[in-house]
C-alpha positions as CSV (number, residue, x, y, z in Angstrom):
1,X,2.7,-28.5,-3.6
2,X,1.1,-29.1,0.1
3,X,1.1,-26.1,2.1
4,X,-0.4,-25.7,5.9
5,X,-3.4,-23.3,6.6
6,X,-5.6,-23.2,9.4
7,X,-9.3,-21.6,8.3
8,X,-11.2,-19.1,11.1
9,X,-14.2,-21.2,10.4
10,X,-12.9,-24.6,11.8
11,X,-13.5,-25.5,15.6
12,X,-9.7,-25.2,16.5
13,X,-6.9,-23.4,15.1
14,X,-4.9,-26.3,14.3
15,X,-3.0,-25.8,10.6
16,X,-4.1,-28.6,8.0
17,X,-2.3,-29.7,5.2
18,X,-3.9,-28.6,2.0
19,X,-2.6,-29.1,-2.0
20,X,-2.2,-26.4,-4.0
21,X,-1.8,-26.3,-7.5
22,X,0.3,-24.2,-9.9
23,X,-1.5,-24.1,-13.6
24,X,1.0,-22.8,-16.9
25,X,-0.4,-19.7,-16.6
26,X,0.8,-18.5,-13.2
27,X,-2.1,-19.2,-11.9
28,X,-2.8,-21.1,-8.3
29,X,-5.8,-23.0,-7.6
30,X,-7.2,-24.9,-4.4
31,X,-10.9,-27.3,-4.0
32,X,-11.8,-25.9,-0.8
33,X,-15.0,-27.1,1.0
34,X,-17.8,-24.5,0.6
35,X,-18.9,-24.0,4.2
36,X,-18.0,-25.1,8.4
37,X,-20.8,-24.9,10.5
38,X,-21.1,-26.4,14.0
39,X,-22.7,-29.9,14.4
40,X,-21.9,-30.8,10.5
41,X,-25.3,-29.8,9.2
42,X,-24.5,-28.0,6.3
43,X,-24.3,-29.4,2.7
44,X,-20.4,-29.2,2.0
45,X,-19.6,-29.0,-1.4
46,X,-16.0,-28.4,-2.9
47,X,-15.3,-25.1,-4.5
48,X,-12.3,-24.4,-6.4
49,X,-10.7,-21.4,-5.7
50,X,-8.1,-19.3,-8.3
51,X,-5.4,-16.8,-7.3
52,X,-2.9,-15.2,-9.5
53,X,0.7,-15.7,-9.1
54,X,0.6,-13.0,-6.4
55,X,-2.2,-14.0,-4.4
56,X,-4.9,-11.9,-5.6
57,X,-8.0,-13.5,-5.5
58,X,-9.4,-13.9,-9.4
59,X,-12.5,-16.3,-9.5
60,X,-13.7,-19.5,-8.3
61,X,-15.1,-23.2,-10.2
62,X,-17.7,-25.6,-9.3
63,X,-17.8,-29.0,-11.2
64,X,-20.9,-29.2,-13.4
65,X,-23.3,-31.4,-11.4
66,X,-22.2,-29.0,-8.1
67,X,-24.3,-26.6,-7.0
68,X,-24.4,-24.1,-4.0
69,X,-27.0,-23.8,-1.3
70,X,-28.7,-21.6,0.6
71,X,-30.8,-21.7,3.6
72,X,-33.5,-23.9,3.2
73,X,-32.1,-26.1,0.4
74,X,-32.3,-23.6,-1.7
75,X,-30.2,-23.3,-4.8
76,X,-27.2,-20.5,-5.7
77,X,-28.9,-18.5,-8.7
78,X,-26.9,-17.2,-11.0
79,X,-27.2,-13.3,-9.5
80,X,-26.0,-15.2,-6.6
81,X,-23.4,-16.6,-8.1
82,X,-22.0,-13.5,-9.5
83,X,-22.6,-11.2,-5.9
84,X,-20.5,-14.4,-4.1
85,X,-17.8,-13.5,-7.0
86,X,-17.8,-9.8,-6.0
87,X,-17.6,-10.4,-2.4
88,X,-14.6,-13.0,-2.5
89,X,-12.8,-9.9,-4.4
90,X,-13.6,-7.2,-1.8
91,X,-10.0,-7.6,0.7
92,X,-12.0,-5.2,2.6
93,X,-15.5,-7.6,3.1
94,X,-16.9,-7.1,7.0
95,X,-15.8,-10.8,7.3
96,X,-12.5,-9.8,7.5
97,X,-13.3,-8.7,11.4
98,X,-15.8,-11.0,12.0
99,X,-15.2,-13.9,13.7
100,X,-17.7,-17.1,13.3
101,X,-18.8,-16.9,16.6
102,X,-20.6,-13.5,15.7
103,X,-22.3,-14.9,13.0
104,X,-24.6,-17.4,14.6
105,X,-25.0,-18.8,18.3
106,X,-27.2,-21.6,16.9
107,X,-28.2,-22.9,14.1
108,X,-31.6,-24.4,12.9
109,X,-31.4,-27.4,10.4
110,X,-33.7,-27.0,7.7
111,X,-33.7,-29.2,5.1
112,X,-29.8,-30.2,5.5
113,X,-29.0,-26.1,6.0
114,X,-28.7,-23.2,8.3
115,X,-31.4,-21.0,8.5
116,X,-28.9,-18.2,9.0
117,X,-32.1,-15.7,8.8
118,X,-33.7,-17.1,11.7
119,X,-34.0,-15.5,15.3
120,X,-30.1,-17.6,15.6
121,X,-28.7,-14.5,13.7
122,X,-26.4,-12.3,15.9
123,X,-24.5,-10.6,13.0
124,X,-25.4,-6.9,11.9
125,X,-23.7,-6.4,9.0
126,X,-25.2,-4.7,5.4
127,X,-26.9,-7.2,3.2
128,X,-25.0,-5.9,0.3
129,X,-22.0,-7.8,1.4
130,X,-23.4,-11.4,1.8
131,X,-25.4,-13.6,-0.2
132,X,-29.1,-13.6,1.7
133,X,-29.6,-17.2,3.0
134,X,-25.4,-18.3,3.1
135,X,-23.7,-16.2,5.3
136,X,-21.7,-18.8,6.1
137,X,-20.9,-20.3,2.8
138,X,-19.7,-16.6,2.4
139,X,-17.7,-16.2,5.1
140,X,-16.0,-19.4,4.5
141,X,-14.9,-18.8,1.0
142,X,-14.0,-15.2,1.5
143,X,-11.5,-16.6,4.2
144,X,-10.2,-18.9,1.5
145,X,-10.1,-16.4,-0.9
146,X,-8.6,-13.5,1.2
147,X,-6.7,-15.2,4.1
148,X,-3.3,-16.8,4.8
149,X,-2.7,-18.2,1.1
150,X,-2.6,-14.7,-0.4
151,X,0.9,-14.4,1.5
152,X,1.9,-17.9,1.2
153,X,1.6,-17.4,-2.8
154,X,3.6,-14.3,-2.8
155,X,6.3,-16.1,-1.4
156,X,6.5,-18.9,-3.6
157,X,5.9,-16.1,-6.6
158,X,8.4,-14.2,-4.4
159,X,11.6,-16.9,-4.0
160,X,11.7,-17.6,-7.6
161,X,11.0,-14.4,-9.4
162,X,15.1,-12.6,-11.2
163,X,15.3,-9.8,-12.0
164,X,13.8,-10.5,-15.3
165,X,10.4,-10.8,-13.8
166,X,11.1,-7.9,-11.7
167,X,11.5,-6.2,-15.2
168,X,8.6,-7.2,-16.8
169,X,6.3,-6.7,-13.5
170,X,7.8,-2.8,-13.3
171,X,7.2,-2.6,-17.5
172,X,4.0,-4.1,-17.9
173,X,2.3,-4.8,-14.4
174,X,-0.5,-3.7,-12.8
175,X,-0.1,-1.9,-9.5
176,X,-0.5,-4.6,-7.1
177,X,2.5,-6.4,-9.4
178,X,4.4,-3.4,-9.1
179,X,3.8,-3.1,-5.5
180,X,4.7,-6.6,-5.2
181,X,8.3,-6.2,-7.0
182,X,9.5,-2.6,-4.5
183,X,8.7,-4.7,-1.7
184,X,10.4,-7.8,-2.7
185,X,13.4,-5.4,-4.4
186,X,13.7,-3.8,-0.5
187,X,14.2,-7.1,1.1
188,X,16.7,-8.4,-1.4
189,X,18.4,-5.0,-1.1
190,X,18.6,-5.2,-4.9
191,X,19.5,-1.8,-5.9
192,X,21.1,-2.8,-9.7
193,X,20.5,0.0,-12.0
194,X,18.4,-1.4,-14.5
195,X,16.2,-1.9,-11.2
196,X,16.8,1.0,-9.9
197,X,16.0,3.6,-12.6
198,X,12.8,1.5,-13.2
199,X,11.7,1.7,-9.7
200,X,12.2,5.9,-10.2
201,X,10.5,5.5,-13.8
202,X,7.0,4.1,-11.6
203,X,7.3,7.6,-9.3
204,X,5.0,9.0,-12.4
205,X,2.6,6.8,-11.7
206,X,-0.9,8.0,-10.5
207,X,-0.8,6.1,-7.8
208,X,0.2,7.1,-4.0
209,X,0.8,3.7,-2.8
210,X,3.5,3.4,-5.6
211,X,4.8,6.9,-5.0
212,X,5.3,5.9,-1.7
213,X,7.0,2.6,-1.9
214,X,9.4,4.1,-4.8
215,X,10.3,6.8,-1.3
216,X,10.6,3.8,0.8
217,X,12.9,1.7,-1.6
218,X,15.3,4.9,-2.1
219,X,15.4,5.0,1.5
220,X,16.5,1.5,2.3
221,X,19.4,2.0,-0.4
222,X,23.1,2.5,-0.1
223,X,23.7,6.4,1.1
224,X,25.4,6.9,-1.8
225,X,22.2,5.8,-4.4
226,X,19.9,7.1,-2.0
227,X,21.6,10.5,-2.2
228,X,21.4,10.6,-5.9
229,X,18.5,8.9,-6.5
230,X,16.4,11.4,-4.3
231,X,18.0,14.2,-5.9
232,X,17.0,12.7,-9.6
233,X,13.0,13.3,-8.4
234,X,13.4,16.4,-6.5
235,X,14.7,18.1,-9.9
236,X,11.1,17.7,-10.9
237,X,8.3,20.9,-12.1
238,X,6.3,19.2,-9.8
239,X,5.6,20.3,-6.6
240,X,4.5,17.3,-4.7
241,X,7.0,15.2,-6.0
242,X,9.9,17.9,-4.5
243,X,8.0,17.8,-1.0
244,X,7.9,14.4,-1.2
245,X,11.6,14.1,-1.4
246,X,11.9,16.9,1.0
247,X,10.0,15.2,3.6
248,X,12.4,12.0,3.0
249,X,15.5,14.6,3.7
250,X,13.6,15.5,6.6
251,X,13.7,12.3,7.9
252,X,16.8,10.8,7.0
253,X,20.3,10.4,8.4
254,X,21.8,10.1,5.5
255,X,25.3,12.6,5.3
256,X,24.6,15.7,2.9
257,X,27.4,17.3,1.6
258,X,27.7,20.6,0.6
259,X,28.0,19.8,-3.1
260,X,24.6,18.0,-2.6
261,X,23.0,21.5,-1.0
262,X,24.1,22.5,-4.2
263,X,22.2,20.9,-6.3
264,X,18.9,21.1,-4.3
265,X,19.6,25.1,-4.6
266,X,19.7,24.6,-8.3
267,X,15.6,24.1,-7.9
268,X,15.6,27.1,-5.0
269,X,13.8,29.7,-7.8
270,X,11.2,26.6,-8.6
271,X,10.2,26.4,-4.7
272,X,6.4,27.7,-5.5
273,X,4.9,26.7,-2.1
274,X,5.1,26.7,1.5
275,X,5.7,23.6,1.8
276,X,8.1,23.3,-0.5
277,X,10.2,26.0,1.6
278,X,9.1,25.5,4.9
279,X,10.8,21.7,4.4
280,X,13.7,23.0,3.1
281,X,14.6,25.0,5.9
282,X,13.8,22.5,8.3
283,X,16.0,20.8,6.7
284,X,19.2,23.2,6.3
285,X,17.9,23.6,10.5
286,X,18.1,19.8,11.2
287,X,21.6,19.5,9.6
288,X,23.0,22.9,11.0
289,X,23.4,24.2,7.6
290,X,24.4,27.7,8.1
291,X,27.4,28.6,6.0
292,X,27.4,31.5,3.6
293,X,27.3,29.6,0.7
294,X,23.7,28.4,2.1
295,X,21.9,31.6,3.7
296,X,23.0,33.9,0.8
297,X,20.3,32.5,-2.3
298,X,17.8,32.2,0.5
299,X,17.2,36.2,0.8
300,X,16.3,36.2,-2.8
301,X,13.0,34.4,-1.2
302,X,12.4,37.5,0.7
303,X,11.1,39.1,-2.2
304,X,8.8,36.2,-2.9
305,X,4.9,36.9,-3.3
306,X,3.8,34.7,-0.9
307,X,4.3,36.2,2.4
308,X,3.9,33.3,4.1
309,X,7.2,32.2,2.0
310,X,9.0,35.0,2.9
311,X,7.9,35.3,6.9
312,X,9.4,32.2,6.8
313,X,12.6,32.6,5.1
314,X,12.6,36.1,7.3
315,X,12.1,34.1,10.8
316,X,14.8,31.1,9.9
317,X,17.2,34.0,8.4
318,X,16.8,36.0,11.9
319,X,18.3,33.1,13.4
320,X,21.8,33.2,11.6
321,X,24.9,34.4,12.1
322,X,24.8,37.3,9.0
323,X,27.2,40.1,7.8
324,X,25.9,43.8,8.2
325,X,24.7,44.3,5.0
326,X,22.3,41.2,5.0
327,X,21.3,41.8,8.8
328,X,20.6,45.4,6.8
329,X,18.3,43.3,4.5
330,X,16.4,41.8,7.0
331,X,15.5,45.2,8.9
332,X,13.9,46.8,5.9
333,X,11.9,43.8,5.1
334,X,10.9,43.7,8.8
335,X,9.7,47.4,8.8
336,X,7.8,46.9,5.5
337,X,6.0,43.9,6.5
338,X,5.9,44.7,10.1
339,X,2.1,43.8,10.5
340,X,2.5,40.5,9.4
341,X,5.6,39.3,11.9
């Protein structure tokens, strides 16, 4: 399939039509050329470059009778080889902010290279994160490797994955595959309850990036789903995941009814933390939440071992409308903790 890329290392920015292949496996591949320098000096061989089906950089091929130079005319070894590997996987690389300018403001030909090591160098980054003598083969290729095609094979991946592959990416993928399905399951508003309950299922995942985008999916649903879906991971023994559905609450204009306070007071004797009960109340605050049926369980927290808990529960409690015997209530507890209001 031809797709249109424009590379940071060429002398305009004009998009060039490239072909890039699909293999059985899922796998997408591209010959690039090895390196752009100004004046055509360098020694250009082709490189070809693999990405999986979702743009993740996985290793690159050179033809037998190929091999990579460095400054000098000196060859790739095969440590160099293997560090060029590790730096086309690092998304993070310094080349990612540098632009080819910075890296040389002249070059020196050498024996059909760039002496990139010579007084011509302007770049300061760590020689950990280049291959000593082809800087610019580096940054080349790492712009290949990490650049526009990453997104350009996600969509492809993206506009003909079902909800099968959606399935088996949520089952059996890694985290950038299941990062890849929330995001793509958001856009399609595809809340279908297979999906949906598999989407909750990756909440137990070590993994805060997928924590978050399981949030950020239930938010983009249907009021109705979001409302129960949040509720199915608040009723949780763990803490963070209840203040991470607190601080959705929070944040949300989604319509709670009373029957759903309900059910988030079903967990009010769990509440361990501050946290945990400071959200809460900023929530029953947000959503002027001040019936009977809600302040009454809250001055069984005025008992609660935490003071900080219960100062807070005391403070949000002083601020209701409350009968004589609970206004009562909150009179003792002020005398007895008196030095901590």
């Amino acid at each position: 399939m031809s797709v249109m890329y424009t590379h940071p290392g060429l002398k305009d920015s004009a998009l060039i039509k490239y072909s890039l292949f699909e293999t059985p496996d899922k796998e997408f591949y591209l010959n690039v050329p090895s390196v752009y320098c100004a004046d055509d000096i360098c020694k250009i061989d082709t490189v070809k470059i693999f990405w999986n089906d979702i743009g993740s950089y996985q290793r690159f091929e050179l033809k037998p009778d190929v091999h990579l130079e460095k400054a000098k005319g000196e060859l790739f070894t095969a440590h160099d080889y293997k560090k060029l590997h590790l730096i086309l996987k690092d998304e993070n690389s310094p080349f990612k902010t540098v632009h080819i300018d910075n890296i040389v403001s002249t070059q020196n030909e050498q024996n059909g290279a760039v002496d990139i090591h010579s007084s011509a160098t302007v770049l300061d980054i760590d020689e950990s994160t280049y291959v000593k003598g082809a800087v610019l083969t580096c940054f080349t290729l790492w712009h290949w490797a990490n650049g526009q095609l990453q997104e350009i094979i996600k969509k492809i991946t993206g506009d003909s994955a079902n909800n099968q592959d959606f399935t088996d990416y949520l089952n059996h993928g890694d985290i950038a595959h299941k990062l890849f399905t929330i995001k793509l399951l958001i856009s399609r508003k595809d809340y279908e309850p297979q999906l949906l309950n598999l989407v909750k299922e990756q909440y137990k995942l070590e993994s805060s990036s997928v924590k978050r985008s399981v949030i950020s999916y239930l938010e983009n649903a249907p009021e109705e789903i979001y409302c129960r879906s949040i509720l199915d991971l608040f009723n949780s023994d763990d803490s963070e995941q209840r203040v991470a559905c607190l601080q959705s609450l929070v944040h949300s204009k989604a319509n709670l009814t009373p029957d759903f306070y309900r059910k988030i007071y079903g967990q009010l004797s769990n509440l361990k933390t501050y946290h945990e009960v400071d959200l809460l109340l900023t929530l029953l605050d947000k959503n002027d939440q001040n019936s009977e049926e809600i302040i009454k369980p809250l001055f069984s927290l005025l008992t609660h071992s935490n003071i900080l808990i219960s100062r807070r529960v005391f403070w949000f409690l002083g601020n209701q409308k409350l009968d004589k015997k609970q206004a009562e209530i909150l009179e003792r507890f002020s005398k007895k903790n008196s030095e901590y209001l």
